[in-house]
LUMROLUM-539884 format. One record per residue (C-alpha): residue number from 0; x, y, z. Coordinates in steps of 0.1 Angstrom, whole numbers. Layout:
<votis>
pos = NUM px = X py = Y pz = Z
...
</votis>
This chain:
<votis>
pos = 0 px = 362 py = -372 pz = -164
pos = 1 px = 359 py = -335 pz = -157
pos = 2 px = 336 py = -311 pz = -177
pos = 3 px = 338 py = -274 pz = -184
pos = 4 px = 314 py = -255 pz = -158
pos = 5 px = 300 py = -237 pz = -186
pos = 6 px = 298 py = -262 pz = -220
pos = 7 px = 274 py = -257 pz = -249
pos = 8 px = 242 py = -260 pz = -249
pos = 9 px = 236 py = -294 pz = -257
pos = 10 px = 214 py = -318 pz = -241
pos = 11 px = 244 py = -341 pz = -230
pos = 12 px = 255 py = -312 pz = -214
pos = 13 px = 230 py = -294 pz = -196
pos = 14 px = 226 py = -312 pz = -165
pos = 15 px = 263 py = -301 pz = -158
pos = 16 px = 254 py = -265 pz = -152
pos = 17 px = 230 py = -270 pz = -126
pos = 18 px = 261 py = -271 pz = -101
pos = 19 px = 257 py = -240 pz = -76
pos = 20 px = 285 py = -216 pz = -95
pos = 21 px = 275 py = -183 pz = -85
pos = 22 px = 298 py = -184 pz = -54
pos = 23 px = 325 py = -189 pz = -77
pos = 24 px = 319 py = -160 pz = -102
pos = 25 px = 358 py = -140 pz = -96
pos = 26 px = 373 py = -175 pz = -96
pos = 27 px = 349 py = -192 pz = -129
pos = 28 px = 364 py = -155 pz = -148
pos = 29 px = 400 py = -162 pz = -135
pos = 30 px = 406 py = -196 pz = -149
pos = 31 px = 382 py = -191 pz = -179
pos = 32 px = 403 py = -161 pz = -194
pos = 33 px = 435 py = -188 pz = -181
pos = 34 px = 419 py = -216 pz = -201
pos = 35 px = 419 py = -237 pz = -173
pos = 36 px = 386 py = -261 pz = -173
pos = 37 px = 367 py = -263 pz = -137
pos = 38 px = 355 py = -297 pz = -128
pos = 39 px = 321 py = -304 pz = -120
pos = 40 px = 315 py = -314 pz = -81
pos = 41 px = 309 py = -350 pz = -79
pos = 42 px = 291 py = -350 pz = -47
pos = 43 px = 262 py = -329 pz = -59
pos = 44 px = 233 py = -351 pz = -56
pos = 45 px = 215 py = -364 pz = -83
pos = 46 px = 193 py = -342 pz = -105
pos = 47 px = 159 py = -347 pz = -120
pos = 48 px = 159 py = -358 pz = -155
pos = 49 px = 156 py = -328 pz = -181
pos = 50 px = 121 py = -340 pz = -198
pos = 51 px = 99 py = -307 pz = -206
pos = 52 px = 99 py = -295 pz = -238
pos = 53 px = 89 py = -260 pz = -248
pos = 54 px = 56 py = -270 pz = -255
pos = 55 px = 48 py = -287 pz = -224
pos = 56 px = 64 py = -260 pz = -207
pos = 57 px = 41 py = -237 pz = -223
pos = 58 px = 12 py = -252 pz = -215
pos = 59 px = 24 py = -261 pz = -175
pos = 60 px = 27 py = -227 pz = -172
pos = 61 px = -5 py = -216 pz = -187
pos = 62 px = -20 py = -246 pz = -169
pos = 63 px = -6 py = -238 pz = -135
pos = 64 px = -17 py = -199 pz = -141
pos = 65 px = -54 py = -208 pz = -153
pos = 66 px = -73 py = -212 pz = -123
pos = 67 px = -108 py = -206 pz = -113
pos = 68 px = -99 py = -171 pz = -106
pos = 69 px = -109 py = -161 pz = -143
pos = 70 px = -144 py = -175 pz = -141
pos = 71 px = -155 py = -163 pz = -101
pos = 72 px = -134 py = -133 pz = -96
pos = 73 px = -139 py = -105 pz = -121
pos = 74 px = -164 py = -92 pz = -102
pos = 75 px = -146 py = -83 pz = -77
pos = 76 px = -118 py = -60 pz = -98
pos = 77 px = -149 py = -44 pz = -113
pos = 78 px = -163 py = -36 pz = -70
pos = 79 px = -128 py = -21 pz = -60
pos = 80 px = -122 py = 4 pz = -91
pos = 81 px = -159 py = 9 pz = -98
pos = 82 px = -162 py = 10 pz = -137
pos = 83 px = -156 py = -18 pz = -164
pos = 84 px = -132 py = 3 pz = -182
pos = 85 px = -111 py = 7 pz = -155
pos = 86 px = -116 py = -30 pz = -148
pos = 87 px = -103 py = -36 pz = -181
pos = 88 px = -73 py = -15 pz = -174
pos = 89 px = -65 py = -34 pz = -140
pos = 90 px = -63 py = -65 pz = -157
pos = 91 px = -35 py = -53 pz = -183
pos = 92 px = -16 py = -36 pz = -157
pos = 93 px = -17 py = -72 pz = -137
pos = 94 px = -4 py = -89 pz = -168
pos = 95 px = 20 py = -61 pz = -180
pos = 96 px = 32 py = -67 pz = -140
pos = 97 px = 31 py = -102 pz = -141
pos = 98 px = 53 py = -98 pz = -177
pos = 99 px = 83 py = -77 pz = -161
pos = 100 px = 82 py = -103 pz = -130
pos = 101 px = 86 py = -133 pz = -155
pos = 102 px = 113 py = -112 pz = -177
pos = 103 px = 129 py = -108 pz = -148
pos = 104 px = 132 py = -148 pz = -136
pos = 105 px = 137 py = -154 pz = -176
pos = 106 px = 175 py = -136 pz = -171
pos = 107 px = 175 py = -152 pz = -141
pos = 108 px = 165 py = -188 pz = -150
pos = 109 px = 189 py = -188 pz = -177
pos = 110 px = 217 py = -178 pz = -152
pos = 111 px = 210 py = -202 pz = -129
pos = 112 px = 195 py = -233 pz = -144
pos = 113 px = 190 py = -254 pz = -112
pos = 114 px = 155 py = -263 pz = -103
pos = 115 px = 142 py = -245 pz = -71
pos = 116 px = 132 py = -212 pz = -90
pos = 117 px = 133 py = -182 pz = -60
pos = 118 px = 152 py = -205 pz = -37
pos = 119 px = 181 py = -203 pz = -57
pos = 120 px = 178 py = -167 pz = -68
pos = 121 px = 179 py = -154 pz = -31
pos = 122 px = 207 py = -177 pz = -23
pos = 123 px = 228 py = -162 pz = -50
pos = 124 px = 220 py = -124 pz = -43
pos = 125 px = 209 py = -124 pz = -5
pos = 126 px = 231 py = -155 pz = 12
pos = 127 px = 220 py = -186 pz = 28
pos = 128 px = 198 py = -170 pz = 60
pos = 129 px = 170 py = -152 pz = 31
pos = 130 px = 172 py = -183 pz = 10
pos = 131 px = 162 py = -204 pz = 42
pos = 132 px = 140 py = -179 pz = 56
pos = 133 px = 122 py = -177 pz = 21
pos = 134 px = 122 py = -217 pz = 18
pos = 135 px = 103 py = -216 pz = 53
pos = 136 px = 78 py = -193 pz = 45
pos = 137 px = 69 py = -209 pz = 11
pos = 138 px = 78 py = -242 pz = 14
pos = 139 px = 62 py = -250 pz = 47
pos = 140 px = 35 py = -227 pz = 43
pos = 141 px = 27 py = -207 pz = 18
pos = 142 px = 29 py = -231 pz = -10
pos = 143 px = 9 py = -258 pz = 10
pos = 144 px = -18 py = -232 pz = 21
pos = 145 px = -20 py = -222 pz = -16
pos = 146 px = -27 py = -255 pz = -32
pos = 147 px = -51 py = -261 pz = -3
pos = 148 px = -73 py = -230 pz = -16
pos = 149 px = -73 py = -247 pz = -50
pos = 150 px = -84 py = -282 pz = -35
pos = 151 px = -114 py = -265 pz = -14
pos = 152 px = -122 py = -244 pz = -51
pos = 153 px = -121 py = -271 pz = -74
pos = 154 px = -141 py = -293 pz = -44
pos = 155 px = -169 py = -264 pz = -39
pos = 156 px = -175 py = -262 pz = -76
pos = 157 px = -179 py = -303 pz = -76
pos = 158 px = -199 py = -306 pz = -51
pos = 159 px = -219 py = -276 pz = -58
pos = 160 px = -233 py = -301 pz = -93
pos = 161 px = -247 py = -328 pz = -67
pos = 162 px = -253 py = -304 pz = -33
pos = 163 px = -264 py = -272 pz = -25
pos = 164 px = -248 py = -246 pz = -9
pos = 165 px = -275 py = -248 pz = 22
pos = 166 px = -271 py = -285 pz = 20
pos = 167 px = -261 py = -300 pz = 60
pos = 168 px = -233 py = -321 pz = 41
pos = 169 px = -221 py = -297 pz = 22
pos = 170 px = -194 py = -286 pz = 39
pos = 171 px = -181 py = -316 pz = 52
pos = 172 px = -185 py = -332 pz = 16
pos = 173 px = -164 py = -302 pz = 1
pos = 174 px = -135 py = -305 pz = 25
pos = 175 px = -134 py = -346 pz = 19
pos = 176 px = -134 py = -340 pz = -17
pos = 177 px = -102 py = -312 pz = -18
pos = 178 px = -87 py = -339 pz = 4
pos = 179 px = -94 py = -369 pz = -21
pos = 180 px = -77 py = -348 pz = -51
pos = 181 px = -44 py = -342 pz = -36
pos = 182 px = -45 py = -377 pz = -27
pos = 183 px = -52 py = -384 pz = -64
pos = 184 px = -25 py = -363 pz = -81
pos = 185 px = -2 py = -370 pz = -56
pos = 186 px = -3 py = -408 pz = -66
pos = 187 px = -5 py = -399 pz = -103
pos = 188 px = 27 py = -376 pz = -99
pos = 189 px = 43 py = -402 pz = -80
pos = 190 px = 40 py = -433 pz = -98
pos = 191 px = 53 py = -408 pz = -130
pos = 192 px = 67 py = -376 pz = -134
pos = 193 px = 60 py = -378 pz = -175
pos = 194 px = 22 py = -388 pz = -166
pos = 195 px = 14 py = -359 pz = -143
pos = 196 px = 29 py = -334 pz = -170
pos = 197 px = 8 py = -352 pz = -197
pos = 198 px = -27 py = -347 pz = -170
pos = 199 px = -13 py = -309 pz = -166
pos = 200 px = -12 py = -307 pz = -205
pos = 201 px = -46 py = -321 pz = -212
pos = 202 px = -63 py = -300 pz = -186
pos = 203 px = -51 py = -273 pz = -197
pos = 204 px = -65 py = -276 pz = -234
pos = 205 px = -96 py = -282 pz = -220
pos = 206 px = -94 py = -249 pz = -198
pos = 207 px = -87 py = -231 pz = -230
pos = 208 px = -116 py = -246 pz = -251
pos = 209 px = -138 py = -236 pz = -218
pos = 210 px = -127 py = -199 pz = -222
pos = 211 px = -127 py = -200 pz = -261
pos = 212 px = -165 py = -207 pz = -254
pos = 213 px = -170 py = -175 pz = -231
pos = 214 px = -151 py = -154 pz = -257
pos = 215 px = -170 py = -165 pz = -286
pos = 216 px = -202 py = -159 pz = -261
pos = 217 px = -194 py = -124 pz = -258
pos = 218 px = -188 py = -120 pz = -294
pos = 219 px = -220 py = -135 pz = -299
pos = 220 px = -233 py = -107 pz = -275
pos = 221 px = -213 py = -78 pz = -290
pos = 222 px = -231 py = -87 pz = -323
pos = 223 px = -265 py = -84 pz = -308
pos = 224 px = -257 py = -52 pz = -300
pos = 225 px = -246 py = -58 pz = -262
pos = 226 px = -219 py = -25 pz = -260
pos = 227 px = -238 py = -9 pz = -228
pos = 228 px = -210 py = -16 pz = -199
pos = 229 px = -184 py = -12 pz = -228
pos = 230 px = -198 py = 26 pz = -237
pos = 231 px = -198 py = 31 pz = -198
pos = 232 px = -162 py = 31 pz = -200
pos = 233 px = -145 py = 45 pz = -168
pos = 234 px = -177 py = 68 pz = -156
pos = 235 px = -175 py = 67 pz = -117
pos = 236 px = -142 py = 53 pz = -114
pos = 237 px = -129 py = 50 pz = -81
pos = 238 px = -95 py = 70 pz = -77
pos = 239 px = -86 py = 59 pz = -46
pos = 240 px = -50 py = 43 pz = -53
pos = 241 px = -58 py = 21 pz = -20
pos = 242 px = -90 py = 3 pz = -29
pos = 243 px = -74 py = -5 pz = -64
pos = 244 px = -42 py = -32 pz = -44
pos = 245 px = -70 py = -52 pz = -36
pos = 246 px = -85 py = -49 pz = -71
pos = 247 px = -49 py = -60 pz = -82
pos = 248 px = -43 py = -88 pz = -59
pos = 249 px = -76 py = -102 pz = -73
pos = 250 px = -63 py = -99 pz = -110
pos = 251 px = -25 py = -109 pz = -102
pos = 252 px = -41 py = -141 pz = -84
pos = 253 px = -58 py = -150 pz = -116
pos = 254 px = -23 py = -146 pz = -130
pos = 255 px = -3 py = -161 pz = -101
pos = 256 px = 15 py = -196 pz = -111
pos = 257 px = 39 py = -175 pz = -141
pos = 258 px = 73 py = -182 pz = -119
pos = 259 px = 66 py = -220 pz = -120
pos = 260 px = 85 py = -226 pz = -146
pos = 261 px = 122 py = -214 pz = -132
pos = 262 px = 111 py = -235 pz = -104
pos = 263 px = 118 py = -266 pz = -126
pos = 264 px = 140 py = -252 pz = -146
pos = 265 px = 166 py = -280 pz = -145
pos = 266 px = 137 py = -305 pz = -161
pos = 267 px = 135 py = -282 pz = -190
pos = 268 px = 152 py = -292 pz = -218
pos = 269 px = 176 py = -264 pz = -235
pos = 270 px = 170 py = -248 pz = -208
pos = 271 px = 189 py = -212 pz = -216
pos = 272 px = 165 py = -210 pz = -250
pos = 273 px = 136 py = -230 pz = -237
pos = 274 px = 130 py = -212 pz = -205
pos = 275 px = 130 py = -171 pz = -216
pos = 276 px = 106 py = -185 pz = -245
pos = 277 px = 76 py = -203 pz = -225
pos = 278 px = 75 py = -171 pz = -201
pos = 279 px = 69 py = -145 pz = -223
pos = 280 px = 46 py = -171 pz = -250
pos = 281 px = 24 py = -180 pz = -217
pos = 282 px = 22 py = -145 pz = -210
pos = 283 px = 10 py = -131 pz = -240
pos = 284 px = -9 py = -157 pz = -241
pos = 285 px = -24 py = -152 pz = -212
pos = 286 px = -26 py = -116 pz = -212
pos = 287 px = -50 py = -121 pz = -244
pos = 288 px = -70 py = -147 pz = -233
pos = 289 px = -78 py = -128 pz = -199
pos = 290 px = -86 py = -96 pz = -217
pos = 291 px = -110 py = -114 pz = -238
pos = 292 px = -127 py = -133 pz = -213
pos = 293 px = -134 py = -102 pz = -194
pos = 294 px = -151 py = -78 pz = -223
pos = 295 px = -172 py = -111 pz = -231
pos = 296 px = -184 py = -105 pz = -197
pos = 297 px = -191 py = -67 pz = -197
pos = 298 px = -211 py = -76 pz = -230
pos = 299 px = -231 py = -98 pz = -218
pos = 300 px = -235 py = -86 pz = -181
pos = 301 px = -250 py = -53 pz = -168
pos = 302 px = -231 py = -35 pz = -140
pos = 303 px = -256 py = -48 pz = -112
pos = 304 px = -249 py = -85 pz = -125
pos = 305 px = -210 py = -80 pz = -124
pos = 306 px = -215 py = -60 pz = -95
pos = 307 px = -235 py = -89 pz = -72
pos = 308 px = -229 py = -122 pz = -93
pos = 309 px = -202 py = -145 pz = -76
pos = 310 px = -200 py = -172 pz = -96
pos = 311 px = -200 py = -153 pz = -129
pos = 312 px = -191 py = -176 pz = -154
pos = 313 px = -220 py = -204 pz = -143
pos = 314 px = -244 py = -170 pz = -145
pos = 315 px = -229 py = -162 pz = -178
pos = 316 px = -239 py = -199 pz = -190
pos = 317 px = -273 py = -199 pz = -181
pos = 318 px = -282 py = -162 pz = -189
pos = 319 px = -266 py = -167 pz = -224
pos = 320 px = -289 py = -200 pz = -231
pos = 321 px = -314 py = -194 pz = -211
pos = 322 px = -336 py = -181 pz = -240
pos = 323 px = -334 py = -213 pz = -258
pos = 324 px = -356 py = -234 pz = -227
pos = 325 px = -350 py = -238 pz = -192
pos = 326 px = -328 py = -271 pz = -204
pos = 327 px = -300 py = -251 pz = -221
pos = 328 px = -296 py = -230 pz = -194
pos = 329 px = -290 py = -253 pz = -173
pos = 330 px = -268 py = -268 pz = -195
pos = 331 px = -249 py = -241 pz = -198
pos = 332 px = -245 py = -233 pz = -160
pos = 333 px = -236 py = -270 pz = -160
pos = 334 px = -209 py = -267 pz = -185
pos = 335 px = -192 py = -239 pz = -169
pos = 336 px = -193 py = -253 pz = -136
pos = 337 px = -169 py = -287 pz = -151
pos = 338 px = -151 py = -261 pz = -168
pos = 339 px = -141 py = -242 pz = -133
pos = 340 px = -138 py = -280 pz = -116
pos = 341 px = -116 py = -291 pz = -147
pos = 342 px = -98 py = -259 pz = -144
pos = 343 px = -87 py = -258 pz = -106
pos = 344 px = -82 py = -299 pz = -109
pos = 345 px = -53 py = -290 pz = -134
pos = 346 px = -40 py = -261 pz = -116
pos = 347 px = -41 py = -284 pz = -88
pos = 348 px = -20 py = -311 pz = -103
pos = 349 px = 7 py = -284 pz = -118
pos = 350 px = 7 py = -266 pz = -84
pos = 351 px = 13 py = -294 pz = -65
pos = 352 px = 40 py = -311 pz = -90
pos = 353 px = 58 py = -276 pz = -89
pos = 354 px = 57 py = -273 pz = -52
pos = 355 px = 71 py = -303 pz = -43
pos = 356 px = 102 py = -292 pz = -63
pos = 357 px = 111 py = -266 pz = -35
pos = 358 px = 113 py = -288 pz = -4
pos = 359 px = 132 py = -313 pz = -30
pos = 360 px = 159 py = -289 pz = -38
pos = 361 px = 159 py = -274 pz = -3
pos = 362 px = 169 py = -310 pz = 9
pos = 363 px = 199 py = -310 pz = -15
pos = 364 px = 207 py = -278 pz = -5
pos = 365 px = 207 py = -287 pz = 34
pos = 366 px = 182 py = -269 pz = 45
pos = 367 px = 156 py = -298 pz = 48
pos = 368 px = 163 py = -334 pz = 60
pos = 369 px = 177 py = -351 pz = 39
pos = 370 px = 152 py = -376 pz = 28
pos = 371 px = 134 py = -353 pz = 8
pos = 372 px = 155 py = -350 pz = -18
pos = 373 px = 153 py = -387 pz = -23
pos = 374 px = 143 py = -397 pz = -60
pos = 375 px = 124 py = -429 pz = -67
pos = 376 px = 145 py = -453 pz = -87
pos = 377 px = 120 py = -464 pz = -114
pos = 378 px = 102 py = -436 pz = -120
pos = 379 px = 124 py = -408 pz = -112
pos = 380 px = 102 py = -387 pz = -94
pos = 381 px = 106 py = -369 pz = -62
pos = 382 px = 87 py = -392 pz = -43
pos = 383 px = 91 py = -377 pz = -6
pos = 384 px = 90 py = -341 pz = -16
pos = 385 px = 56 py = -352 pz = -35
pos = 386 px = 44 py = -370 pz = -4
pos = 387 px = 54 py = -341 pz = 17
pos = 388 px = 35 py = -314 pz = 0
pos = 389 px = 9 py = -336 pz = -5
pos = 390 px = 4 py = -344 pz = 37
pos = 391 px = 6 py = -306 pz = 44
pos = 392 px = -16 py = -294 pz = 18
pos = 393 px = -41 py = -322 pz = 33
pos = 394 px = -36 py = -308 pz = 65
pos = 395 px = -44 py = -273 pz = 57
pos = 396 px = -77 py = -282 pz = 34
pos = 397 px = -92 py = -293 pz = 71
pos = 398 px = -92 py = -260 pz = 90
pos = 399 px = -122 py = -236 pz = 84
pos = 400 px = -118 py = -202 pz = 69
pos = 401 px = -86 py = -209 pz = 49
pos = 402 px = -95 py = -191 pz = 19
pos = 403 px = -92 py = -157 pz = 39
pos = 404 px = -55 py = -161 pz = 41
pos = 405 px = -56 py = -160 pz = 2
pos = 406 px = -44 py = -121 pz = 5
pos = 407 px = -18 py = -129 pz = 32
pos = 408 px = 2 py = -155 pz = 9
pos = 409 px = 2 py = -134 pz = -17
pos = 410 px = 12 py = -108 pz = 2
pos = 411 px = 44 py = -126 pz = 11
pos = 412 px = 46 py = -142 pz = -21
pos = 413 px = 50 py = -106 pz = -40
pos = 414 px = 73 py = -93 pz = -8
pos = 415 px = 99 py = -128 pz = -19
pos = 416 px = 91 py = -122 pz = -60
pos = 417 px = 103 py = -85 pz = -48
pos = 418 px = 134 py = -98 pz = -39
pos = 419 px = 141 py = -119 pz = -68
pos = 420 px = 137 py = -86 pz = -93
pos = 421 px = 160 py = -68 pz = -73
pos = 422 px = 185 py = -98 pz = -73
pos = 423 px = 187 py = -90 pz = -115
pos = 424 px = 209 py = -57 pz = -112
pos = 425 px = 226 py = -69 pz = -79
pos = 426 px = 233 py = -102 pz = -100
pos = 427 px = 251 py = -79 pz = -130
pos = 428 px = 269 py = -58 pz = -108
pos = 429 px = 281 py = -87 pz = -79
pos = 430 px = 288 py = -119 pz = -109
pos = 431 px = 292 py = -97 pz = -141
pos = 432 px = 315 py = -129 pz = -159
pos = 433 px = 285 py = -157 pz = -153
pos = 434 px = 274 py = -164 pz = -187
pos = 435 px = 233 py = -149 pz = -196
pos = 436 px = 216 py = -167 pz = -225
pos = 437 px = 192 py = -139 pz = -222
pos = 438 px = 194 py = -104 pz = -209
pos = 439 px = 164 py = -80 pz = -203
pos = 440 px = 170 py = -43 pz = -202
pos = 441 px = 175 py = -33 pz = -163
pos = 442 px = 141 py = -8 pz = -167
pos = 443 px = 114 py = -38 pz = -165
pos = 444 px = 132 py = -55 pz = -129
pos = 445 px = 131 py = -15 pz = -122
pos = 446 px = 92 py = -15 pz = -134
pos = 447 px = 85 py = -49 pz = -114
pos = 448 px = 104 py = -36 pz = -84
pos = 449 px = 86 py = -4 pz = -78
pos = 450 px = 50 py = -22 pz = -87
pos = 451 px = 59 py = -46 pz = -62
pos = 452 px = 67 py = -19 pz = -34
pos = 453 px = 35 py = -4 pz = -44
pos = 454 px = 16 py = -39 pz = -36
pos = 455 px = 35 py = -49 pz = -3
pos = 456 px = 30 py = -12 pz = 14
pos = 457 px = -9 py = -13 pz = 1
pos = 458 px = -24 py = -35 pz = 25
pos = 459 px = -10 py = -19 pz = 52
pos = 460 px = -30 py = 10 pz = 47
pos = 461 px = -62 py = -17 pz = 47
pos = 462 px = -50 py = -41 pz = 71
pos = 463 px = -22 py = -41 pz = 85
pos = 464 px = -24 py = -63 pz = 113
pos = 465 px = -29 py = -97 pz = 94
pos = 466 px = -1 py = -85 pz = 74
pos = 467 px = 26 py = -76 pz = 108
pos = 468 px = 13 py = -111 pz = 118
pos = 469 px = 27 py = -131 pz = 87
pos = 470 px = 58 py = -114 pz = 88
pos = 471 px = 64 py = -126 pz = 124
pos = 472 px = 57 py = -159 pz = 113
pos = 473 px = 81 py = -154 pz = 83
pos = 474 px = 109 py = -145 pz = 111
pos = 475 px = 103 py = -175 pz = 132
pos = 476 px = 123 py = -189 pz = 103
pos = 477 px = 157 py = -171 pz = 118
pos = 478 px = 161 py = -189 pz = 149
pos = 479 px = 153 py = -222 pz = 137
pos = 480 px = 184 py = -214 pz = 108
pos = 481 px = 207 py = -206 pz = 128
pos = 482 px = 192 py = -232 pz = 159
pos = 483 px = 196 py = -261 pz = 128
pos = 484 px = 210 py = -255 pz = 93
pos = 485 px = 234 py = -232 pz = 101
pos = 486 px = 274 py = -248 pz = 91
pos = 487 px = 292 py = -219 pz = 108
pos = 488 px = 274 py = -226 pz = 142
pos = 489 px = 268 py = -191 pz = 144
pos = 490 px = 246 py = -191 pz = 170
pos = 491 px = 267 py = -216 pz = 192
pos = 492 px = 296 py = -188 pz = 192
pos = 493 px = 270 py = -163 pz = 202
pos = 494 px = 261 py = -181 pz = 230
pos = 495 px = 294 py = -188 pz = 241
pos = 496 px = 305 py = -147 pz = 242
pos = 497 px = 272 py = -145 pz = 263
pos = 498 px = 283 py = -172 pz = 284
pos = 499 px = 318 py = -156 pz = 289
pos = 500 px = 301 py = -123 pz = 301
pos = 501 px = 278 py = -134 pz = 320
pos = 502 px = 305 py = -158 pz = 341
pos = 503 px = 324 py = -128 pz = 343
pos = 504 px = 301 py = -106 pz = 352
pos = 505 px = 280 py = -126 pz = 380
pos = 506 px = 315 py = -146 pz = 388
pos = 507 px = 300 py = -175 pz = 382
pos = 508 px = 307 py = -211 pz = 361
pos = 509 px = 290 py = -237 pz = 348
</votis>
């Protein structure tokens, strides 16, 4: 029996609007203002089941954002712009940035309700080549090479309890031990969807408590009297607009992970309320928390301590409870190093169940075989698109030197969000009748827009050579389109005209 394209918002019904019904905008207004229902496409394959509520959704994005960038990296925002209050500063602008970017996919998600996030946002505004191109770039590589990093993070920090650093093993032990826990939460996400969203959930409480400890550390500090780096304020501030990209890429990576949610967008339940709500809760949220975290460590560090310290938050531990015996502090360097391992382990699990969505959908779409989009019968999960970023993400945890690439992806990755904010007003102007839940004001894709121009040209002032070298390998992705997804055989009736000429002009025939 058909249903109306666009129904209420009821949970019966939501599942019906993830049909692809952008490409029918002019014909959707037609027959709506006719009062002619549009029936649903019956051969769209089968969608996952809508099971995340706003809480969970919440706390899988915050979960997925939380990383161990908030307890090793500070540092280096503070090296790049020179001055904690400036430090301070960069960390606002990264979440006020990150904000207008998840504004932006709320309108968006609530548009387009189908899981796949980016993927479907390009498709809509760009076509089918930019979709595929995209789905290239970060379904075969970015996205695997990114939960890979996570792996070897939340490994080092493991390993780091038992081994040290200078250890012969060490290396070796790391790499085996990234490897073992994609091979864990791949087998927990595939034997159930529901469980793997639970593990996300639980992890990331325990991330929270772990940075509620730092905060109330500081504020322990600030009561002592500990306001040195805080009265320093922005004294020998770096103004170089250059130097402070990389000082942002180091903030927006903590923050990197806000645009999972409209990637599973059509497991959200009420997804048109549900969906605008969790991105702007999880980023305040996480805009607070962040802030927070880092003034607890210009208390209670001096400038050649945030300055030199890598692991900060183990240093923070120790220095904080040293005073009390040589037991507390290493207690407390203990405690913050399960707290980065219990951190990255649940960013781990939440990137890895959110990655596997966009090979998934890419399948359904036809621009990946076919057997990924296959969903296990009894547990409903996406059990070859789990397996498949699972193998590559184990692949890519083996080669050395993979956490220098960390600039690169996110490189690319704000180069394809770029698109996405732009695809907002070309969206309104292009589809103007598709029905949005939720509307943002066309000023913050604008804001997100220009910041993200600012951070794609950046690093080609610093290194520009690593960054021409991902973009060829982003363009690789054309030929194989139009060599194997292509339905119009584009390419096929180009080579024919060439054929035809070149017959013609060598007089020659096959």
């Amino acid at each position: 029996m058909g249903k109306q394209l666009f129904p209420e918002e009821t949970e019966a019904t939501e599942r019906a609007e993830l049909i692809p019904i952008l490409d029918r905008d002019a014909e959707y207004c037609e027959r709506r203002a006719s009062g002619i229902e549009m029936e649903v496409n019956k051969d769209v394959p089968t969608e996952l089941e809508p099971h995340f509520t706003l809480l969970s959704t919440v706390l899988f994005a915050v979960g997925q954002t939380i990383g161990s960038g908030i307890f090793v990296s500070p540092n280096e925002v503070v090296k790049q712009v020179g001055s904690p209050g400036m430090a301070l500063v960069i960390w606002v602008l990264s979440g006020f940035i990150s904000l207008t970017g998840a504004l932006s996919f709320a309108e968006l998600g609530t548009m387009i309700k189908r899981s796949g996030g980016e993927l479907q946002y390009i498709k809509a505004a760009y076509g089918n080549l930019p979709s595929f191109v995209y789905m290239w770039m970060c379904g075969v590589i970015r996205n695997s090479m990114g939960c890979a990093v996570i792996a070897l993070t939340f490994s080092s920090y493991l390993i780091s309890i038992f081994l040290s650093h200078e250890h012969p093993y060490f290396v070796i032990s790391k790499k085996a031990g990234a490897a073992a826990a994609i091979v864990l939460i791949i087998a927990i996400n595939s034997y159930s969807t529901k469980c793997g969203v639970r593990m996300a959930n639980i992890f990331c409480v325990l991330k929270l408590l772990a940075l509620f400890v730092l905060v109330i550390l500081g504020a322990w500090k600030l009561g002592e009297g500990g306001t040195e780096n805080i009265r320093v304020g922005f004294k020998d501030t770096d103004m170089n607009p250059g130097t402070w990209t990389t000082a942002f890429f180091a903030a927006l990576w903590s923050y990197s992970g806000w645009n999972c949610i409209n990637m599973m967008a059509g497991e959200i339940k009420n997804a048109s309320k549900n969906v605008p709500r969790a991105l702007v809760i999880s980023q305040i949220t996480l805009i607070s928390v962040y802030l927070l975290v880092n003034i607890a460590y210009c208390s209670i560090l001096t400038l050649e301590e945030l300055y030199e310290v890598d692991a900060i938050a183990l240093f923070v531990g120790r220095k904080m409870l040293q005073r009390y015996g040589e037991f507390w502090g290493s207690f407390g360097e203990v405690f913050f190093g399960i707290s980065v391992v219990v951190s990255t382990y649940g960013s781990l699990s939440s990137s890895l169940m959110g990655s596997s969505r966009l090979p998934f959908i890419a399948a359904q779409e036809g621009m990946f075989p076919k057997c990924v989009g296959l969903i296990q019968t009894r547990t409903g999960t996406p059990i070859v698109g789990l397996l498949y970023i699972g193998f590559t993400a184990f692949l890519c945890v083996w080669p050395s030197n993979i956490t220098h690439l960390i600039a690169y992806v996110g490189f690319l990755s704000w180069f394809w969000w770029g698109l996405c904010f732009l695809a907002v007003p070309i969206l309104r102007w292009r589809m103007p009748c598709c029905p949005r839940q939720f509307k943002v004001c066309l000023l913050i894709p604008t804001i997100a827009v220009l910041s993200t121009v600012y951070l794609v040209i950046g690093p080609f002032f610093v290194n520009p050579l690593p960054c021409l070298l991902w973009i060829a390998i982003t363009l690789l992705g054309v030929p194989i389109y139009y060599g194997f997804v292509d339905e119009e055989n584009t390419c096929a009736r180009w080579m024919d005209k060439v054929n035809d000429i070149l017959a013609k002009v060598l007089r020659a025939e096959l």
